[in-house]
C-alpha positions in Angstrom: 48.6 -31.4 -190.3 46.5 -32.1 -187.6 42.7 -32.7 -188.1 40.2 -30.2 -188.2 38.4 -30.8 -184.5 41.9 -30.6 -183.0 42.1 -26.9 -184.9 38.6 -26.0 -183.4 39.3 -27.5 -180.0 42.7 -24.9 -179.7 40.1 -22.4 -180.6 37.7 -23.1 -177.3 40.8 -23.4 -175.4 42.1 -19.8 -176.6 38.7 -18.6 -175.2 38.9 -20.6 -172.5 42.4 -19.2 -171.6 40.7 -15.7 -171.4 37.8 -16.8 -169.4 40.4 -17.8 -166.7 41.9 -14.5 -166.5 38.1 -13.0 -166.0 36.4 -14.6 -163.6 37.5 -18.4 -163.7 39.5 -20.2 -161.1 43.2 -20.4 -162.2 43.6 -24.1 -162.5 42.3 -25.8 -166.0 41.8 -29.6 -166.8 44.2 -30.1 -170.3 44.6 -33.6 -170.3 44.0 -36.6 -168.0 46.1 -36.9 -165.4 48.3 -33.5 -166.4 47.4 -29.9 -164.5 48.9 -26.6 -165.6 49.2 -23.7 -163.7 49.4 -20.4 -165.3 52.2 -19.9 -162.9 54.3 -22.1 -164.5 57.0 -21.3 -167.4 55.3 -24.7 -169.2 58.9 -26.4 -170.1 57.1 -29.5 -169.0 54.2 -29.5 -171.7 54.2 -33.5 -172.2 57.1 -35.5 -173.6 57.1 -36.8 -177.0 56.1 -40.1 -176.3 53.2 -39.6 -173.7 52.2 -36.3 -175.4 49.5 -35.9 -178.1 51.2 -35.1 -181.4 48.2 -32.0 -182.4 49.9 -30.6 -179.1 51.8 -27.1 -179.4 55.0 -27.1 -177.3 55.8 -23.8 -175.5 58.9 -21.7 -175.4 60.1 -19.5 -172.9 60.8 -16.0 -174.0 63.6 -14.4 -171.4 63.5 -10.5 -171.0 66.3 -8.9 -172.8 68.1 -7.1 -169.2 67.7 -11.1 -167.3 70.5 -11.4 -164.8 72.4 -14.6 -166.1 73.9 -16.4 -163.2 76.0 -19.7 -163.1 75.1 -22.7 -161.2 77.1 -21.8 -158.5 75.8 -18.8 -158.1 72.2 -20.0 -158.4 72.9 -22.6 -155.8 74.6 -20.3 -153.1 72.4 -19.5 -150.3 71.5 -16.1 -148.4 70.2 -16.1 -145.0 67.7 -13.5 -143.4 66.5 -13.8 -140.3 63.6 -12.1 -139.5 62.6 -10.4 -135.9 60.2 -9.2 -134.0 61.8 -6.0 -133.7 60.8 -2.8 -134.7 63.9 -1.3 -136.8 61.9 2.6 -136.4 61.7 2.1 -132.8 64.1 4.4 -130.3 66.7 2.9 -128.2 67.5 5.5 -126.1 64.4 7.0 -124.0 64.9 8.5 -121.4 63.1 9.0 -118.3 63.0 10.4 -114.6 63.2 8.0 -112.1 61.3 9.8 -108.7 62.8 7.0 -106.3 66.7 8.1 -107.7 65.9 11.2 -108.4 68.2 10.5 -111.8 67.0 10.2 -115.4 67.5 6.3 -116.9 67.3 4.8 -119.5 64.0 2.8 -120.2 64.7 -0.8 -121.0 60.8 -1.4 -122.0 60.1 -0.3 -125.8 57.2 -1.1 -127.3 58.0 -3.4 -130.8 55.0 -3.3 -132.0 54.1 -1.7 -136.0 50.7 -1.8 -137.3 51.2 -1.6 -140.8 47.3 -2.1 -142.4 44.4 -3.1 -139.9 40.7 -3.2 -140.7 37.6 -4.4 -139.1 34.9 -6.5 -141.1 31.7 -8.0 -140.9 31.9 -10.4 -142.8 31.3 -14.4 -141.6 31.7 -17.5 -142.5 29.2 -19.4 -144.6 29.0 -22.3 -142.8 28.5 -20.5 -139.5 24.9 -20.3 -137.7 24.4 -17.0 -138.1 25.1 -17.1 -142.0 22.6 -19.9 -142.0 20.0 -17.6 -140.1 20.7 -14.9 -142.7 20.4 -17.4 -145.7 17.1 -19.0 -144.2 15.8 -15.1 -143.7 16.5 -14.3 -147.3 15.4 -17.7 -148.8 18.3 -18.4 -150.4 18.9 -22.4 -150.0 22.2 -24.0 -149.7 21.4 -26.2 -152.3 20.3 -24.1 -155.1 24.1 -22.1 -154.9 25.9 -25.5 -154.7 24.0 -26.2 -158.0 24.9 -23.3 -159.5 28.8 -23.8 -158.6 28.3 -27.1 -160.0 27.2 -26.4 -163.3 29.9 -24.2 -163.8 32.4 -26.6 -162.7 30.5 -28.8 -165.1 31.1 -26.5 -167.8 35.1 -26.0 -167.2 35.5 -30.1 -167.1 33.8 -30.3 -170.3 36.6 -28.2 -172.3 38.8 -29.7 -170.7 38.1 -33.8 -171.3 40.1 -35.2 -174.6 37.3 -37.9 -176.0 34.5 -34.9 -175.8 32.3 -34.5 -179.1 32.5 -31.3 -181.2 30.6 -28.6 -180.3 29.5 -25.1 -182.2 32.0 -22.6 -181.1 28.8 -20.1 -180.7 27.5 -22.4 -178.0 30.4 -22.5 -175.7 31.5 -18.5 -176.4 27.7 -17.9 -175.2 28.2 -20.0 -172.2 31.4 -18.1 -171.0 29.9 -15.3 -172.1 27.3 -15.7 -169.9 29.8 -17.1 -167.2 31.8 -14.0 -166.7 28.7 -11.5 -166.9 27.4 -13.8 -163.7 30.9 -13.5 -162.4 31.0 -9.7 -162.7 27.5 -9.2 -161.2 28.3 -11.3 -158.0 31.5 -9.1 -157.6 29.1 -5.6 -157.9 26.4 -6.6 -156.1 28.1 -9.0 -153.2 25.2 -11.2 -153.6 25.0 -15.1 -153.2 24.7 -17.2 -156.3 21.1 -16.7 -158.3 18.6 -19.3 -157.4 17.6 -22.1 -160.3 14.8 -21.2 -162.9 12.4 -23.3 -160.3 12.7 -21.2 -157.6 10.3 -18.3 -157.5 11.9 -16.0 -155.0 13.1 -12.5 -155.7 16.2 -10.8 -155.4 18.5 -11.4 -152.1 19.1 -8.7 -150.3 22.4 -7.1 -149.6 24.1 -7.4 -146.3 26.6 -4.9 -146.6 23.8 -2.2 -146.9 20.8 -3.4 -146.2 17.8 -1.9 -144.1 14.4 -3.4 -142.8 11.5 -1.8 -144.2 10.3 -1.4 -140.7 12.7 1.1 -139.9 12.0 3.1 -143.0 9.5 5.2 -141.7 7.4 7.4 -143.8 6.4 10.9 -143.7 2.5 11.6 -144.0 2.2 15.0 -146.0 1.0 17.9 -144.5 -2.7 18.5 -145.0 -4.9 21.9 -144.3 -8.2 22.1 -143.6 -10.4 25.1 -142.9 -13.7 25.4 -142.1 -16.4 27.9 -141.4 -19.1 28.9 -138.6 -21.5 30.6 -138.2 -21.3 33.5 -135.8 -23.2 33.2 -132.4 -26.5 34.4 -132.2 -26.7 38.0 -130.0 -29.4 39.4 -127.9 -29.4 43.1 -126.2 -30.6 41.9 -122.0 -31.0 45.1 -119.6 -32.3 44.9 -115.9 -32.3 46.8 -112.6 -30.5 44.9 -109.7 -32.5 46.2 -106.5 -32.0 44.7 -102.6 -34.0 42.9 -102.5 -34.0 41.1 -106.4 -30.0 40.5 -105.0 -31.7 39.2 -101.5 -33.9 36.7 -102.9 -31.1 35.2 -106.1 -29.0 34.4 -102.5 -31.9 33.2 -100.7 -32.8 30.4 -103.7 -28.9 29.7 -104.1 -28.9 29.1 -100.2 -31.9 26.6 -101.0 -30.0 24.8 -103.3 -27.4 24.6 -101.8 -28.6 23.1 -98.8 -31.3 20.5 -100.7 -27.6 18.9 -102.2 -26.0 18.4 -99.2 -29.1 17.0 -97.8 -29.5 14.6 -100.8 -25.9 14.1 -100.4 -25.9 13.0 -96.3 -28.5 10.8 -97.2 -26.7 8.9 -99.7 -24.2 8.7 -97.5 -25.5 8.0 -94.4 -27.4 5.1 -95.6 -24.0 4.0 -97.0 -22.6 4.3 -93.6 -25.4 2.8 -92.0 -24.7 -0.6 -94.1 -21.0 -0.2 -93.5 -21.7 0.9 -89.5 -23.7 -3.1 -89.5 -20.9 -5.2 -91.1 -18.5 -3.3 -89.0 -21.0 -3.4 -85.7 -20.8 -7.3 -86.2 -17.3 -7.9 -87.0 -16.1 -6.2 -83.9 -19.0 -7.8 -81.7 -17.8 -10.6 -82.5 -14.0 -9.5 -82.7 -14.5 -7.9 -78.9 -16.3 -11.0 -78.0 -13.2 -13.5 -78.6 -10.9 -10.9 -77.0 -12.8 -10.5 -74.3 -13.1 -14.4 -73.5 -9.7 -15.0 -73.2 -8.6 -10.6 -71.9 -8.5 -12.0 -68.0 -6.9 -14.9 -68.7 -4.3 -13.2 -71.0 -3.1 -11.1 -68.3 -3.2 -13.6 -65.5 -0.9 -15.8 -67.8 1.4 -12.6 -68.7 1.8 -11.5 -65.1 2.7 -15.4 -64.6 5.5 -14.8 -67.0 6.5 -11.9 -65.8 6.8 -13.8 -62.2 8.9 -16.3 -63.4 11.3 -13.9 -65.4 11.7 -11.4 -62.2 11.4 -14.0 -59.8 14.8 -12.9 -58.0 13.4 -9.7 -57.6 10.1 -11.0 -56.5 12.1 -12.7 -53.9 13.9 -9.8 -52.9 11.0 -7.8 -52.6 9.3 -10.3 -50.2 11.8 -11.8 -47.9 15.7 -10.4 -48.7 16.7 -7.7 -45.9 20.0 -6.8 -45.0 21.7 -8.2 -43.0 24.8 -5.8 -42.7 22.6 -3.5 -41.1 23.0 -4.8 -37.8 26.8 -4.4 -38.4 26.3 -0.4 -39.4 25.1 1.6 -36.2 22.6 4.2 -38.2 23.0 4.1 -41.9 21.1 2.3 -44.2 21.1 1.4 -47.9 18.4 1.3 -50.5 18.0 -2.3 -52.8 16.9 -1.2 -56.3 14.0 -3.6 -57.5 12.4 -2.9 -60.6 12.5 -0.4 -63.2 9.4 0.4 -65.3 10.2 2.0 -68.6 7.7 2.5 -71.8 9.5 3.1 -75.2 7.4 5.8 -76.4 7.4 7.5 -73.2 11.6 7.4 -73.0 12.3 10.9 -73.7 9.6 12.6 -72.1 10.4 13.0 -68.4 9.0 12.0 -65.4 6.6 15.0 -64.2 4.8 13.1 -61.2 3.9 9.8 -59.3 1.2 9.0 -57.1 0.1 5.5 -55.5 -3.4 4.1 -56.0 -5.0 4.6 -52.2 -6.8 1.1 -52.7 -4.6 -0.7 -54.7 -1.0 -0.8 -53.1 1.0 -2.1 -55.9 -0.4 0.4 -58.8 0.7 3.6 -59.3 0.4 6.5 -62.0 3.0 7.9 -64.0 2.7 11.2 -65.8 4.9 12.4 -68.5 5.8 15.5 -69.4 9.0 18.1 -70.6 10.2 20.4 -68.2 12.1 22.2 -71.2 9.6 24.7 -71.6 11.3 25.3 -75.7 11.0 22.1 -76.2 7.3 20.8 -75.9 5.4 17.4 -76.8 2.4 15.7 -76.4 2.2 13.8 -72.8 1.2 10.7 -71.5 -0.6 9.0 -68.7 1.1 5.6 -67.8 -0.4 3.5 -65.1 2.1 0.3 -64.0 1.8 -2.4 -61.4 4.5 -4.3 -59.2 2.8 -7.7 -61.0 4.0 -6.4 -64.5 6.8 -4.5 -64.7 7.3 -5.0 -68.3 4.6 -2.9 -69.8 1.8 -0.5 -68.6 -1.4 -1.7 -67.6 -3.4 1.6 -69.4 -2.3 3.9 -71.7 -3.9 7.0 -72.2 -1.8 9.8 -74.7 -2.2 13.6 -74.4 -2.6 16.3 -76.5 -0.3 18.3 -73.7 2.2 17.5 -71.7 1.0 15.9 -68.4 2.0 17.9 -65.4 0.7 16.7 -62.4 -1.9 14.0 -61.3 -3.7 12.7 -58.5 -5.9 9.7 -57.5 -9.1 10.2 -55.6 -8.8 8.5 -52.3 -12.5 6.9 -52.1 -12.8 6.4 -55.7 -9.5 4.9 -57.1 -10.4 5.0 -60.6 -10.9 8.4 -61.2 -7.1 10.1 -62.0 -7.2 14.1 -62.0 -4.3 15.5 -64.4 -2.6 18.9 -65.0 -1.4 19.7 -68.4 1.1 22.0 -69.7 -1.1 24.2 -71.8 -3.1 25.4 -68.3 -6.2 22.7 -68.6 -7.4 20.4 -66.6 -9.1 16.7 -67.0 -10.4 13.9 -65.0 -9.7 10.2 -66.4 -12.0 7.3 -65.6 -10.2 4.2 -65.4 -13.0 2.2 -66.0 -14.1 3.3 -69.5 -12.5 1.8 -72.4 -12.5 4.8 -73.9 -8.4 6.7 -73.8 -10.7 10.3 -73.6 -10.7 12.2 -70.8 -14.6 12.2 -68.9 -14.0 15.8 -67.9 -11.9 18.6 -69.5 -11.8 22.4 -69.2 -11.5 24.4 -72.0 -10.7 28.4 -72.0 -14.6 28.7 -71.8 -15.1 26.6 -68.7 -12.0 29.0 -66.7 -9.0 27.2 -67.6 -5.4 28.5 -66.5 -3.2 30.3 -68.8 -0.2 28.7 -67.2 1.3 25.2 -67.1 -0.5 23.4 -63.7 2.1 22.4 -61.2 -0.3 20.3 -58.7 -3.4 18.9 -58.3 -4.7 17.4 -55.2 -8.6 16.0 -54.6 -10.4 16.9 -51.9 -13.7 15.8 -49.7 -17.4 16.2 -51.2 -18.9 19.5 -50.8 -22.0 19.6 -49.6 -24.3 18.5 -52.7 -21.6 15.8 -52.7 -20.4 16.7 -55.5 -16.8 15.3 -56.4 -14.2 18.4 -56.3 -10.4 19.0 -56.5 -8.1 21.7 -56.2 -5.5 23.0 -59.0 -2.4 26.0 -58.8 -0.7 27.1 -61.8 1.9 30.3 -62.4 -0.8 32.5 -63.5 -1.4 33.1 -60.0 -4.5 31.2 -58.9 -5.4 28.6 -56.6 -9.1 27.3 -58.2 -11.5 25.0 -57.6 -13.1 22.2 -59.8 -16.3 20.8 -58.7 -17.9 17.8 -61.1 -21.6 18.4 -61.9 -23.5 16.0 -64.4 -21.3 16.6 -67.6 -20.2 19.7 -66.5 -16.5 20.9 -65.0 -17.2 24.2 -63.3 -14.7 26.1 -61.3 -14.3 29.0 -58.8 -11.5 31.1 -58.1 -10.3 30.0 -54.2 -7.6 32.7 -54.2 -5.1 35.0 -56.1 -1.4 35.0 -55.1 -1.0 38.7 -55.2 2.8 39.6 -54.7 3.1 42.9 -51.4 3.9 46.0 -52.6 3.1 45.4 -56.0 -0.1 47.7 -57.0 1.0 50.3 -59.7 -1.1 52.7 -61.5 -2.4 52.2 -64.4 -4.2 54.7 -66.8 -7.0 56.8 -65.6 -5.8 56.3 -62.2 -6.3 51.9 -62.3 -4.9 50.3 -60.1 -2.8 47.1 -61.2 -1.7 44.4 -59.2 0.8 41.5 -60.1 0.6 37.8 -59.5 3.1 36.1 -58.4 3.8 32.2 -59.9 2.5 29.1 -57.7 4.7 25.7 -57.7 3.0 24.0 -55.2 0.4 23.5 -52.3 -0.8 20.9 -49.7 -3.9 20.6 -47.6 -3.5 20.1 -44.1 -4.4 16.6 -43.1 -6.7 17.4 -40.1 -8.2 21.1 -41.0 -9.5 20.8 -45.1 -9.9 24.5 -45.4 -6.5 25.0 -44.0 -3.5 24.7 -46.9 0.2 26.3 -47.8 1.1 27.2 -51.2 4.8 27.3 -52.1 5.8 30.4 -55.3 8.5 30.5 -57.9 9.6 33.9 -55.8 10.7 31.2 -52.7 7.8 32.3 -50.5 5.1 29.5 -49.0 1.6 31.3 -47.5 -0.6 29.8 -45.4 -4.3 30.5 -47.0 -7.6 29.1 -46.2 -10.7 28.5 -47.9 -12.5 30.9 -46.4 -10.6 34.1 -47.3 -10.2 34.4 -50.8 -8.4 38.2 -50.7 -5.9 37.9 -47.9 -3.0 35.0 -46.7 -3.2 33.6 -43.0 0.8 34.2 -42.8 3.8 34.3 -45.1 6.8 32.5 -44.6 10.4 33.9 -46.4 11.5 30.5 -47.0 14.0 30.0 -50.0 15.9 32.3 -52.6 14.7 30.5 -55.3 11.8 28.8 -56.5 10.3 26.4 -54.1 9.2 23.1 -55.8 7.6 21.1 -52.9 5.3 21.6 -49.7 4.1 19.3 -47.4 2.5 18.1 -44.2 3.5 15.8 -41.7 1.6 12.7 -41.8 1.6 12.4 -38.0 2.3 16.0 -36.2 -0.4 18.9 -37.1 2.1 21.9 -37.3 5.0 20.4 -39.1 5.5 21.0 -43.0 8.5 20.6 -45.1 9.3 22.6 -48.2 12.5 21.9 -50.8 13.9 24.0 -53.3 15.7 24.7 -56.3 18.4 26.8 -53.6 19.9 23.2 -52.5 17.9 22.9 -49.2 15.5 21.7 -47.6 14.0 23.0 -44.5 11.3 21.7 -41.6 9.3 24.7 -40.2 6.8 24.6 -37.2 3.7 27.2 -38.8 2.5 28.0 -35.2 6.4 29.4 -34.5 6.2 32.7 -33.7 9.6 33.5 -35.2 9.0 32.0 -39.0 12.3 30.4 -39.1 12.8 27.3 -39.6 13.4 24.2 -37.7 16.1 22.4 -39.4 17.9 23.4 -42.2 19.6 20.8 -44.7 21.9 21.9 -47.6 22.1 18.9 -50.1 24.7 20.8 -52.3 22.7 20.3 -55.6 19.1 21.5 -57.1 16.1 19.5 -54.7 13.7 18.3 -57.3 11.2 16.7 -54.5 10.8 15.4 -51.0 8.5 13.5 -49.5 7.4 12.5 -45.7 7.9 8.8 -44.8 4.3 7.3 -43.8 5.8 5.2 -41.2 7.6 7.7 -39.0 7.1 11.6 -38.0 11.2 12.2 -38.0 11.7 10.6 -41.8 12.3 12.0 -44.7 13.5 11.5 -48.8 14.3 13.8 -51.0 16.0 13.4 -54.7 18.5 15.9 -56.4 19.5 16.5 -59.9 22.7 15.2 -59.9 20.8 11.6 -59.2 20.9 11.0 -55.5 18.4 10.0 -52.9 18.8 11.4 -49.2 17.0 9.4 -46.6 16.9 11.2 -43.2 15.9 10.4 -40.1 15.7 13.1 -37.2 15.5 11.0 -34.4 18.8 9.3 -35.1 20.9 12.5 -36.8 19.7 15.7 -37.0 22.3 16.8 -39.4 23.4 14.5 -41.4 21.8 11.6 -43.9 21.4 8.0 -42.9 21.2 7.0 -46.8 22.9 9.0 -49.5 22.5 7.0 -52.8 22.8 7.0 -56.4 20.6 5.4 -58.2 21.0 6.0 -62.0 23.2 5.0 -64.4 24.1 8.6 -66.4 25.7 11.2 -64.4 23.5 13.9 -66.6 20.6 12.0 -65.6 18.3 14.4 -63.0 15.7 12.8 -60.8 12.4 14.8 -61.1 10.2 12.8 -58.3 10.0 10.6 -55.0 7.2 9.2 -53.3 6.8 6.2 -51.0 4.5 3.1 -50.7 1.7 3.4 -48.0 2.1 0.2 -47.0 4.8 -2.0 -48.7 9.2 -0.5 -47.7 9.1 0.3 -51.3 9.9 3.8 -52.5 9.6 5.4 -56.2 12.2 7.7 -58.0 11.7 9.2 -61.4 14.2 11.0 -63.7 13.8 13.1 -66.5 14.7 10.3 -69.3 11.1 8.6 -68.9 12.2 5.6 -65.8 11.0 4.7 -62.7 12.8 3.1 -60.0 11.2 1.3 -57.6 13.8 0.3 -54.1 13.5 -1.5 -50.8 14.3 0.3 -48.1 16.8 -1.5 -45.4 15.7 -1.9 -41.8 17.7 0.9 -40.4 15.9 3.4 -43.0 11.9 1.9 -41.7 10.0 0.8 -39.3 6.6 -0.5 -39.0 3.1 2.2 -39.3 1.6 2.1 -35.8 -1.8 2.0 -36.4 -2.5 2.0 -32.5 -3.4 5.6 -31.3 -0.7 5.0 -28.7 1.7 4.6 -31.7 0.6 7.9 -33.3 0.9 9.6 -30.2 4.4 8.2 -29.8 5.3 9.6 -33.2 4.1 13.5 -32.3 6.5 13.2 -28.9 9.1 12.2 -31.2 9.1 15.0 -33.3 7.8 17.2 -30.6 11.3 16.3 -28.3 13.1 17.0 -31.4 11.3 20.6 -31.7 12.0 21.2 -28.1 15.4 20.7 -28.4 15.7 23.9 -31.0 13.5 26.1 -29.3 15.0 26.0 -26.3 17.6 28.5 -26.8 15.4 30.5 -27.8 13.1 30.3 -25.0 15.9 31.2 -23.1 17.1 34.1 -24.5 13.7 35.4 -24.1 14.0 34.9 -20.4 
């Protein structure tokens, strides 16, 4: 019989065979050094000799259908070999092959057989982001690992051989209490309950767990209502008369006009301190620029020297030579070309030389596309800086047509598009025109074509003369701060009154282009028309033309004098020719006649000789002429820009220096040398100007001589 503690410790381990089934781990401490699985079919309990002898052996009960097999049988061996192959998958797919144009059979199947597959979220324990969650909870590593460890504690206990006897209502309560933990872990999912010690509260769960910051919670709705009492009411009656209505405007008016006086006050005494800090900053600004304005521009035009120094050079000494190997033509040397970027695509409307200052010249800039129409701009350049403009002045119209007073230099009179005229003082820093006419002061309705100064009248008063295509030729004459004009003349077309109603006459106007003053008689001038006629008017008759020459077939965009002969003018036009005319010619025919095959935007007398001419076409040519060496052909027939599209608009030349200008309607200005077959020097010897007048008068001889003839 075995004694009485061996009968009660079979007893704990009965209960502590079920607590393994439960929530215990499956492997049990029986006896030192011996450990059972429940896996096992126990035939190898303990032998008799090492074995206890209270020990229960155990016998293995075989099911009553248990295949018996021999030893052979039990020892033969059956191989499987497993592959990656998918037994479900089809062998035999099928598909169309576009580069064979055949179905085949796909080699390519895909093996692969998901048979269970689930995400979780679950991490390891000893990873840093389970510590970051246990440290957030408060649950410390070392409070579970003492938990664990009381349990194992617990299972060792049964388990050891020399152990004292305890009350079999201790240990059922301790594996009572064992599996209840065991079950609540598995419900909840929680980590192990912190010690007694610990005073934290329950850990959270992570499977389904929300911050209470995210919870947010709904205020219940409240009314409240209140009540007012009603407005108090009054009955108001009045009669409204004239002059009750008069006088409530009256005293509005008042106050009206006592706020904006407060309010100027305010702010002109605010003004007033800002006007002083700004008075002194740019007094002392202007006074640094100033300082150092002259020598800026001395050093710049130094630059400038340096960088066009081989067209300096060219300018001053180069001629060419293969002139003496040509026997009349000529060539033209392009120098500089001035340019200003915000002037590029406006084009060149007119040029005119500074009378006192050779080598600057004015630039106006304008749009000849009448749909098309921009603000202008006044450029003024000089041969010592071709890179930039010496002074910029920007219009609210496009610029025209300009001139430059011959006795006062810095005083530019300009043309603009919308029909106004202005006068421009150089010398003020102010870009604003000193003059301007507005529609009150007799401006023209029509764009002004030319401008031209003229001598003091006889207060000596500064005047100028202006033509526009609404018809009139007028007079500006500048008195104190005043631009007053008179009407010189009306181009009335012949044969053009109609009647109006109640028996009016009306008479039409036709459109003036262009006009020159003679260079010897002032009050005698000739005025050129869009209808291709040029009259000769004078000052003194303001209703009637001297004569009327049937020039071109088109408009006529140029007239002028001869520097040297009195009765020789030359007009171009818009028909492809230009034409010399004798006004004293009896006939009215022209001289010479010259077909330059394209549109004649200008032409201009040479200053040096009575028999030379230039004129500029739109195709981008230059014609040089000169009579006394052919009569019908050019000496000089150049291009001179870069874009066959490109039109030149002007031409003028230098008074002194072999230097002509050409302009074109993309915003440039060329500036050539003429060779020495195309100039020769200005006689300034009265025995030199009388030279030039037999010149021109042999070559008039020569065509009238027929004719003289032929009268006889």
């Amino acid at each position: 019989m075995p004694p009485k503690g061996a009968a009660k410790k079979q007893a704990g381990q009965a209960g502590a065979g079920k607590t393994k089934q439960a929530g215990r781990p499956q492997r049990v401490s029986i006896a030192p050094g011996k450990v059972i699985k429940d896996d096992d079919d126990m035939t190898e309990v303990g032998d008799q000799v090492h074995g206890e002898e209270w020990m229960q052996t155990k016998t293995l009960i075989k099911p009553d259908d248990q295949l018996e097999l021999t030893e052979a049988e039990m020892k033969e061996e059956f191989t499987r070999i497993l592959t990656a192959n998918n037994p479900h998958a089809p062998k035999n797919i099928v598909r169309y092959n576009f580069k064979e144009k055949c179905f085949k059979q796909t080699s390519h199947v895909d093996q692969l057989a998901i048979h269970f597959s689930l995400d979780g979220n679950m991490i390891h324990k000893d990873s840093d982001e389970a510590r970051r969650q246990q440290s957030k909870q408060g649950a410390s590593e070392a409070i579970s690992e003492q938990a664990i460890s009381e349990v194992d504690e617990e299972k060792k206990e049964d388990g050891e051989e020399g152990e004292a006897e305890k009350p079999e209502g201790e240990t059922e309560k301790k594996v009572e209490k064992a599996e209840e933990a065991g079950e609540k872990q598995e419900e909840e999912g929680t980590t192990p309950a912190p010690g007694k010690g610990s005073e934290t509260g329950k850990l959270t769960n992570q499977f389904n767990f929300s911050e209470r910051a995210s919870q947010t919670y709904n205020n219940p709705y409240r009314e409240r209502g209140t009540a007012t009492e009603p407005p108090p009411r009054a009955n108001f009656s009045a009669t409204a008369n004239q002059w009750e209505i008069y006088d409530a405007y009256i005293e509005d008016l008042e106050r009206q006009e006592k706020a904006k006086e407060k309010k100027q006050s305010s702010l002109s005494k605010k003004d007033d301190d800002k006007n002083k800090k700004k008075v002194t900053a740019l007094e002392t600004q202007s006074d640094d620029i100033s300082r150092i304005s002259k020598a800026s521009k001395i050093v710049e035009r130094m630059v400038n020297q340096n960088t066009y120094d081989d067209i300096a050079q060219d300018f001053k000494y180069w001629e060419d030579v293969s002139d003496e190997y040509r026997d009349q033509d000529g060539t033209l040397l392009p120098l500089w070309k001035f340019s200003y970027d915000k002037a590029k695509r406006l084009a060149v409307t007119s040029l005119c030389w500074n009378p006192k200052y050779k080598d600057l010249f004015a630039v106006g800039h304008g749009s000849y596309d009448f749909v098309k129409q921009s603000p202008g701009k006044l450029l003024l350049y000089t041969l010592k800086n071709p890179s930039f403009p010496e002074c910029i002045y920007d219009t609210e119209s496009g610029v025209m047509c300009l001139d430059i007073h011959p006795e006062h230099p810095y005083l530019v009179a300009v043309g603009f598009y919308d029909g106004s005229v202005a006068v421009f003082n150089l010398t003020n820093d102010s870009t604003k025109p000193m003059y301007q006419s507005t529609a009150k002061s007799g401006k023209h309705t029509d764009p002004v074509w030319q401008i031209c100064w003229q001598k003091d009248d006889l207060d000596n008063n500064l005047n100028f003369f202006s033509i526009s295509s609404d018809g009139r030729v007028v007079q500006w004459t500048l008195v104190k701060n005043e631009l007053t004009y008179t009407d010189v003349i009306e181009l009335k077309l012949e044969d053009s009154i109609q009647e109006g109603p109640e028996g009016t006459q009306i008479t039409t106007l036709s459109c003036g282009t262009c006009f020159d003053f003679h260079k010897k008689t002032d009050y005698q001038f000739l005025v050129g028309t869009e209808e291709g006629k040029i009259h000769k008017c004078s000052k003194a008759y303001s209703s009637q033309f001297l004569d009327t020459f049937d020039a071109h077939h088109m408009a006529v965009y140029r007239v002028q004098w001869n520097y040297f002969h009195p009765n020789v003018f030359l007009s171009c036009s818009a028909d492809w020719s230009v034409k010399i005319w004798d006004h004293t010619y009896p006939k009215k025919e022209p001289m010479f006649t010259f077909d330059l095959g394209n549109s004649v935007g200008d032409v201009a007398w040479a200053p040096y000789s009575s028999t030379t001419f230039a004129a500029v076409t739109a195709d981008g040519k230059v014609h040089v002429y000169d009579l006394s060496v052919n009569k019908y052909e050019p000496i000089c027939e150049q291009a001179v820009v870069q874009k066959k599209k490109t039109k030149l608009t002007h031409i003028v030349f230098n008074p002194d220096h072999p230097i002509i200008l050409v302009g074109d309607d993309r915003g440039y200005v060329t500036s050539m040398k003429l060779s020495p077959n195309l100039r020769k020097k200005n006689p300034k010897k009265k025995e030199g100007l009388e030279e030039q007048i037999a010149k021109m008068n042999k070559l008039l001889d020569l065509v009238r001589e027929p004719i003289d003839s032929n009268k006889k």
